[in-house]
DSSP file (Angstrom, degrees, kcal/mol; ACC not computed):
  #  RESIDUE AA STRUCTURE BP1 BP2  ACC     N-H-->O    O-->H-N    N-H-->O    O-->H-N    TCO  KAPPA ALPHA  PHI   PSI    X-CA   Y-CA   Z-CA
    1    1 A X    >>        0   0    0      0, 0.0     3,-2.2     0, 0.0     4,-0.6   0.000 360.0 360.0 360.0 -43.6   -3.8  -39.8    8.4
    2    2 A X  G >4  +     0   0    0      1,-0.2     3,-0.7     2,-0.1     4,-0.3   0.876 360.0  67.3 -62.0 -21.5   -4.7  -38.7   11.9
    3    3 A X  G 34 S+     0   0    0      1,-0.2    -1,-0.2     2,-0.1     4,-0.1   0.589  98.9  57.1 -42.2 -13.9   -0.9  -37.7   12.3
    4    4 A X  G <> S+     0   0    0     -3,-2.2     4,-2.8     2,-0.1     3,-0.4   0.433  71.4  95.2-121.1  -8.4   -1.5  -34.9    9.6
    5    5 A X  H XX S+     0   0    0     -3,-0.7     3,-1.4    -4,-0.6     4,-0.7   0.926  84.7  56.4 -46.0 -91.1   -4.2  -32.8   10.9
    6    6 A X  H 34 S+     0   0    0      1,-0.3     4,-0.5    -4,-0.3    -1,-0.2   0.450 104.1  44.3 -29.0 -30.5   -2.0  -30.7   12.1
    7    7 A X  H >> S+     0   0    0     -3,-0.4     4,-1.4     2,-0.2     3,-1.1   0.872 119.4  50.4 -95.6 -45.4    0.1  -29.7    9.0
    8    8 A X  H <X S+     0   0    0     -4,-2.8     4,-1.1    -3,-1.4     5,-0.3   0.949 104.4  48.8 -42.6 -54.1   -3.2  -29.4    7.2
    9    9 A X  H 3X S+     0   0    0     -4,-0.7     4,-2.4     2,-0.2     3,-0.4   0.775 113.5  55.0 -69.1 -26.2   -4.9  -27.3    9.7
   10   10 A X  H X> S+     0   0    0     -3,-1.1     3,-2.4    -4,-0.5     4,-1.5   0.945 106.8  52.8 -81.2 -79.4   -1.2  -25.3    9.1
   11   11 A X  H 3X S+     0   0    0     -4,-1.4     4,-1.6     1,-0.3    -1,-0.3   0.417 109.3  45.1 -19.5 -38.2   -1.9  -25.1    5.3
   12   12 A X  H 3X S+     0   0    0     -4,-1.1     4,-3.1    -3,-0.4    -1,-0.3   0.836 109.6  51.2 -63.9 -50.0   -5.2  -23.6    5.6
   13   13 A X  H <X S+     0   0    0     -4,-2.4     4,-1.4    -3,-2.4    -2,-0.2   0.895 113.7  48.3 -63.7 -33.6   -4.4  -21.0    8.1
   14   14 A X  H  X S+     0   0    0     -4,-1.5     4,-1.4     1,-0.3     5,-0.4   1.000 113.7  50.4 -87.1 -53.8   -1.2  -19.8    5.8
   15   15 A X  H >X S+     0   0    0     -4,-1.6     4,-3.9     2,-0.2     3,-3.1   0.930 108.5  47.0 -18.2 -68.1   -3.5  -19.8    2.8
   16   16 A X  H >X S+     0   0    0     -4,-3.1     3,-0.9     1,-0.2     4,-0.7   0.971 114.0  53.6 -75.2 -51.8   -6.2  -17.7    4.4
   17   17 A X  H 3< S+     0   0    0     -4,-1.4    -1,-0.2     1,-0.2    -2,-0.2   0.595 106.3  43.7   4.6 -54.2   -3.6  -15.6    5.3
   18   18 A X  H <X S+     0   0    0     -3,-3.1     4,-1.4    -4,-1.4    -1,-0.2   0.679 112.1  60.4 -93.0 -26.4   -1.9  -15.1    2.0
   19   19 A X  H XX S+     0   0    0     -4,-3.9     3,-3.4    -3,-0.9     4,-1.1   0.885 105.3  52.5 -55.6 -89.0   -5.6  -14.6    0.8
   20   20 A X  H 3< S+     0   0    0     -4,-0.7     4,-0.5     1,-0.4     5,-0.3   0.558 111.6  38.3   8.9 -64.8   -5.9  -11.8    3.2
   21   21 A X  H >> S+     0   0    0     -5,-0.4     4,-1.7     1,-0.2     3,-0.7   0.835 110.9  57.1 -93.3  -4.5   -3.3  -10.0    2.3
   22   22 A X  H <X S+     0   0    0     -3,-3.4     4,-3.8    -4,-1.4    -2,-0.2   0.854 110.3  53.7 -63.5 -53.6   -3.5  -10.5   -1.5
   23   23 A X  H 3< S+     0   0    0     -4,-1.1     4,-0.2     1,-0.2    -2,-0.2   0.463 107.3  42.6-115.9  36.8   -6.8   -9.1   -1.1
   24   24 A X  H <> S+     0   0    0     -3,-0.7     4,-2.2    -4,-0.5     5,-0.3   0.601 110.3  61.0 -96.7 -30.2   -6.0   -6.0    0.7
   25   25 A X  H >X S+     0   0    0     -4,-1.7     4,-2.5    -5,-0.3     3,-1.0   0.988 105.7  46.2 -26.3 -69.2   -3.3   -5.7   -1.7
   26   26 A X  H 3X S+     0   0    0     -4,-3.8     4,-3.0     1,-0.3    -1,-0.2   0.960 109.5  54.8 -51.7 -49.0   -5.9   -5.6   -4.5
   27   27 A X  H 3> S+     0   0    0      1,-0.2     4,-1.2    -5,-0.2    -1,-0.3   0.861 109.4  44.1 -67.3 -17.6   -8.1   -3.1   -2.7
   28   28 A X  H <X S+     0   0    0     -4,-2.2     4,-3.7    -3,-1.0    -1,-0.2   0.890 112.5  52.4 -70.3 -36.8   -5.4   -0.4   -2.2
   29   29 A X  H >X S+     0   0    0     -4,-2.5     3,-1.1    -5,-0.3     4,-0.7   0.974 110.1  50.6 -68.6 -78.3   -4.3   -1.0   -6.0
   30   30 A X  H 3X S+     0   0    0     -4,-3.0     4,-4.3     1,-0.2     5,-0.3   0.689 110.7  47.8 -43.0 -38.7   -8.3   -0.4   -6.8
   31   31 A X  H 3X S+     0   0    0     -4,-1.2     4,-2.2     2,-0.2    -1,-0.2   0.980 116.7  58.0 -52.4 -50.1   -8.3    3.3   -4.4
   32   32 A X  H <X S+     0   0    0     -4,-3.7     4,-1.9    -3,-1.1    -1,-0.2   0.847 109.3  28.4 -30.6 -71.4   -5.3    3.8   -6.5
   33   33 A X  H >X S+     0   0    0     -4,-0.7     4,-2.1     1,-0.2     3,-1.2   0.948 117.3  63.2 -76.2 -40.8   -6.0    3.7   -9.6
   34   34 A X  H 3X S+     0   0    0     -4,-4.3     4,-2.2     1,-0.2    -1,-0.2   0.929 109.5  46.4 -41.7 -31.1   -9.8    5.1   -8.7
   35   35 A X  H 3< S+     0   0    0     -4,-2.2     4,-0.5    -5,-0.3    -1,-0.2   0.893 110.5  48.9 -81.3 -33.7   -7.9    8.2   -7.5
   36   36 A X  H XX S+     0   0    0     -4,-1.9     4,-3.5    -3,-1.2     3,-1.9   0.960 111.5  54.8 -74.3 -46.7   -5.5    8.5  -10.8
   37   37 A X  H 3X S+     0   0    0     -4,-2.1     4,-1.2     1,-0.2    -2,-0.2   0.862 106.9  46.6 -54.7 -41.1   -8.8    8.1  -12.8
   38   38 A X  H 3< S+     0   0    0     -4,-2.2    -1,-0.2    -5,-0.3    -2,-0.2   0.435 112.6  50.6-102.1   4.8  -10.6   11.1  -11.0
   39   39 A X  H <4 S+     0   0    0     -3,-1.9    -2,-0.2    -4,-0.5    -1,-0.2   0.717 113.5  48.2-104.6 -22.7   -7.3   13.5  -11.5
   40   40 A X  H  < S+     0   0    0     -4,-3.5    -2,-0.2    -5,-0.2    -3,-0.2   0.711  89.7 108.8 -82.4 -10.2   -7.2   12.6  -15.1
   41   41 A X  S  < S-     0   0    0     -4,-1.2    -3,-0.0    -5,-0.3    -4,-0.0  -0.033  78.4 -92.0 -56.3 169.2  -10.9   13.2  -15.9
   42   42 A X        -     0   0    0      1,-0.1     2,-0.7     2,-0.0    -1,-0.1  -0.172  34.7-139.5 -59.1 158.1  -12.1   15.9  -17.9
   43   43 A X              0   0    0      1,-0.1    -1,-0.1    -3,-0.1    -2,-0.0  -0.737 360.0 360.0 -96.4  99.9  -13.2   19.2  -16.2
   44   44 A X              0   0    0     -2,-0.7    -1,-0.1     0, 0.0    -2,-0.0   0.770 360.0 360.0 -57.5 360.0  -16.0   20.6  -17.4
């Protein structure tokens, strides 16, 4: 088991990683669509 720390420790880091960019992904998608939402509102 102690051989395998190392490929764990790998596993985590590529995870937080893929988190990362998944969840800048998501916030650009959210500007997006906030910004489509505020050219399609009404005008008064």
């Amino acid at each position: 088991m102690p051989d395998n720390w190392g490929f764990v420790a790998a596993a985590y880091g590529l995870t937080a990683v893929a988190l990362l960019f998944y969840w800048r992904r998501l916030a650009r998608k959210e500007r997006e669509v906030e910004a489509l939402r505020r050219l399609k509102a009404p005008r008064s």
